[in-house]
C-alpha positions as CSV (number, residue, x, y, z in Angstrom):
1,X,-120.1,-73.1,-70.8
2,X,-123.3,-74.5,-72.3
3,X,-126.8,-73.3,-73.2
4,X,-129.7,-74.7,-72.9
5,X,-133.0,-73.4,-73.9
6,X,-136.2,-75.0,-72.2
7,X,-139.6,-73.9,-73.8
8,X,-143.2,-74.9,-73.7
9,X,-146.6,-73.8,-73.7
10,X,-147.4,-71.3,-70.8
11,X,-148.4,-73.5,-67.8
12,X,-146.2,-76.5,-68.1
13,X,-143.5,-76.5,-65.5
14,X,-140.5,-74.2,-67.2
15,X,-140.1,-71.8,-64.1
16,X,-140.8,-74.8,-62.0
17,X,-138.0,-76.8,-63.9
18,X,-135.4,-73.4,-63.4
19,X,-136.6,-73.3,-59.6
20,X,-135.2,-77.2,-59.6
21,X,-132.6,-76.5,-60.9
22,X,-131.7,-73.4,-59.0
23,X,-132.0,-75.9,-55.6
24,X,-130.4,-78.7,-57.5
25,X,-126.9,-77.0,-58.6
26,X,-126.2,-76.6,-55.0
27,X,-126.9,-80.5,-53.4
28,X,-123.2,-81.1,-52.0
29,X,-121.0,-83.2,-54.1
30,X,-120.1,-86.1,-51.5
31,X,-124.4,-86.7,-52.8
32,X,-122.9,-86.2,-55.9
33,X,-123.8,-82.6,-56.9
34,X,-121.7,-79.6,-57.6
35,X,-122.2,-77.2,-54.7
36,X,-122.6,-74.5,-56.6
37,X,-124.7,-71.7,-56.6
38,X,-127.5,-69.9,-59.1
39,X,-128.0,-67.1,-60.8
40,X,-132.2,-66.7,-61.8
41,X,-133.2,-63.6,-64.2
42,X,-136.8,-62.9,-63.6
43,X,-138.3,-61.1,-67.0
44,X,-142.0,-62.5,-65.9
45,X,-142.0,-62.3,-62.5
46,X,-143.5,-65.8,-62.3
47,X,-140.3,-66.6,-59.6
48,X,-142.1,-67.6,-56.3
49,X,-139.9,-67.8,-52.8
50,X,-142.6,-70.3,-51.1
51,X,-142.5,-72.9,-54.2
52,X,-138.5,-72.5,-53.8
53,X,-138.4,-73.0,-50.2
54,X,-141.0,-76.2,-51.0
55,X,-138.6,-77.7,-53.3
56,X,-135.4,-76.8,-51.0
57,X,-136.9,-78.6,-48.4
58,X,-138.2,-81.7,-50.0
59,X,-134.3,-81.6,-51.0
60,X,-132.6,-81.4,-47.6
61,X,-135.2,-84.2,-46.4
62,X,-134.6,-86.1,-49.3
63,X,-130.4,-85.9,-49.1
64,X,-131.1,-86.6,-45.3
65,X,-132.4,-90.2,-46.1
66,X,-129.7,-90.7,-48.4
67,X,-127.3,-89.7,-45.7
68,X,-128.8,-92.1,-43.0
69,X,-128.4,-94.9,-45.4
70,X,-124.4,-94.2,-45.7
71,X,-124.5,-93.5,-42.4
72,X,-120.7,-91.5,-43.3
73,X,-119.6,-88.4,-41.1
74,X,-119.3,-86.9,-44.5
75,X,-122.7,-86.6,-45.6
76,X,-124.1,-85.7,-42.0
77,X,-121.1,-82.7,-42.2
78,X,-122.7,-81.5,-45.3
79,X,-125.9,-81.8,-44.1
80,X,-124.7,-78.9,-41.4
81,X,-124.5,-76.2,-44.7
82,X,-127.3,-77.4,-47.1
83,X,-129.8,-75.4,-44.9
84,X,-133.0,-73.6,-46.6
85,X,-130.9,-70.6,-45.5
86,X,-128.4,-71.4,-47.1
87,X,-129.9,-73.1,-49.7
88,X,-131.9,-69.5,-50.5
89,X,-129.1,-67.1,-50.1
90,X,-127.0,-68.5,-52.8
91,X,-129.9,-68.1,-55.5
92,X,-128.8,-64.4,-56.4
93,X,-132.3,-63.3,-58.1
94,X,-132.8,-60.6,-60.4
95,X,-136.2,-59.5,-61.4
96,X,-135.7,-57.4,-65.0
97,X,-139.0,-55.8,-65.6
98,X,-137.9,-54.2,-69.3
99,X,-135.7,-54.9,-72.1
100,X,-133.1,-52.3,-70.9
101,X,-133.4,-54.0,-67.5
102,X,-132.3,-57.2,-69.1
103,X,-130.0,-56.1,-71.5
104,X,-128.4,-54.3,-68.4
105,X,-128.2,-57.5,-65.9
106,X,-126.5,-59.4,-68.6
107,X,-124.1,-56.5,-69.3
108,X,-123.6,-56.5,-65.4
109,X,-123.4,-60.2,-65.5
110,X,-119.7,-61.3,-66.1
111,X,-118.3,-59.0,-63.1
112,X,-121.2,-60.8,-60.6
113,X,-119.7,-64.2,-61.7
114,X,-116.4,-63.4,-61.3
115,X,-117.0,-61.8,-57.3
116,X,-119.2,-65.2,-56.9
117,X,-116.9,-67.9,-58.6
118,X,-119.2,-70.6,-57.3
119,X,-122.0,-70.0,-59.6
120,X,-122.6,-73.0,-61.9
121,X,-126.1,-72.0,-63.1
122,X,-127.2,-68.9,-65.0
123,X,-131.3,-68.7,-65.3
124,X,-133.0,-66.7,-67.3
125,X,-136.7,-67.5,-67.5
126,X,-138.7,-65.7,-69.8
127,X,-135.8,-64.1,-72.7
128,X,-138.1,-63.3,-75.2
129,X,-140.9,-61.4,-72.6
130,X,-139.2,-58.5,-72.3
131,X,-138.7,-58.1,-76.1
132,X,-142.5,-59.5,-76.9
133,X,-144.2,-56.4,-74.4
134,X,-142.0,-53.5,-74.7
135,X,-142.6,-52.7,-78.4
């Protein structure tokens, strides 16, 4: 397991980067991903479903080109799962809207991994909120 912490000033791209990343974990690996899933803990509530469905779908249309260059049955097969359905129902999203809401999803945390063994990516975005505005 590894940790990596992204920061920044407010406004330049760190939930956009973790919204990437939540699409990105799961590109099939014949395209060379992981097919994986993602795990995104919302402290700021800054997580929006229409940006995500943007970037799943400049994705699939990018992996699509890829897949008519190879022109293999196997990237046209794995095409057939890396839907925006799909691609959205395996980014399990948690909004936390207090410390005790955080400190309570990450308690919660090791039993969700274990029933979904195909998460490769744990987001939080925003640790430090939480802490910041509920003193």
């Amino acid at each position: 397991m590894k940790t990596t912490e992204i920061c920044g000033a407010p406004g330049v791209g760190k939930t956009q980067l973790c919204m990437q990343l939540a699409v990105d974990v799961q590109i099939p690996e014949c395209f060379g991903g992981v097919a994986g899933e993602a795990v995104f803990i919302d402290t700021e509530g800054s997580f929006m479903v229409d940006r995500v469905v943007d970037l799943a779908t400049a994705c699939i249309e990018h992996l699509q080109l890829i897949a008519e260059k190879h022109k293999g049955e196997e990237h046209q097969k794995a095409l057939e799962d890396f839907t925006l359905d799909n691609i959205l129902s395996h980014i399990y999203y948690f909004r936390c809207r207090d410390y005790t809401e955080l400190l309570a999803q990450v308690y919660l945390l090791p039993d969700f991994l274990s029933e979904h063994s195909k998460v490769r990516l744990v987001i939080v975005d925003g640790i430090a909120f939480p802490f910041r505005h509920d003193l």
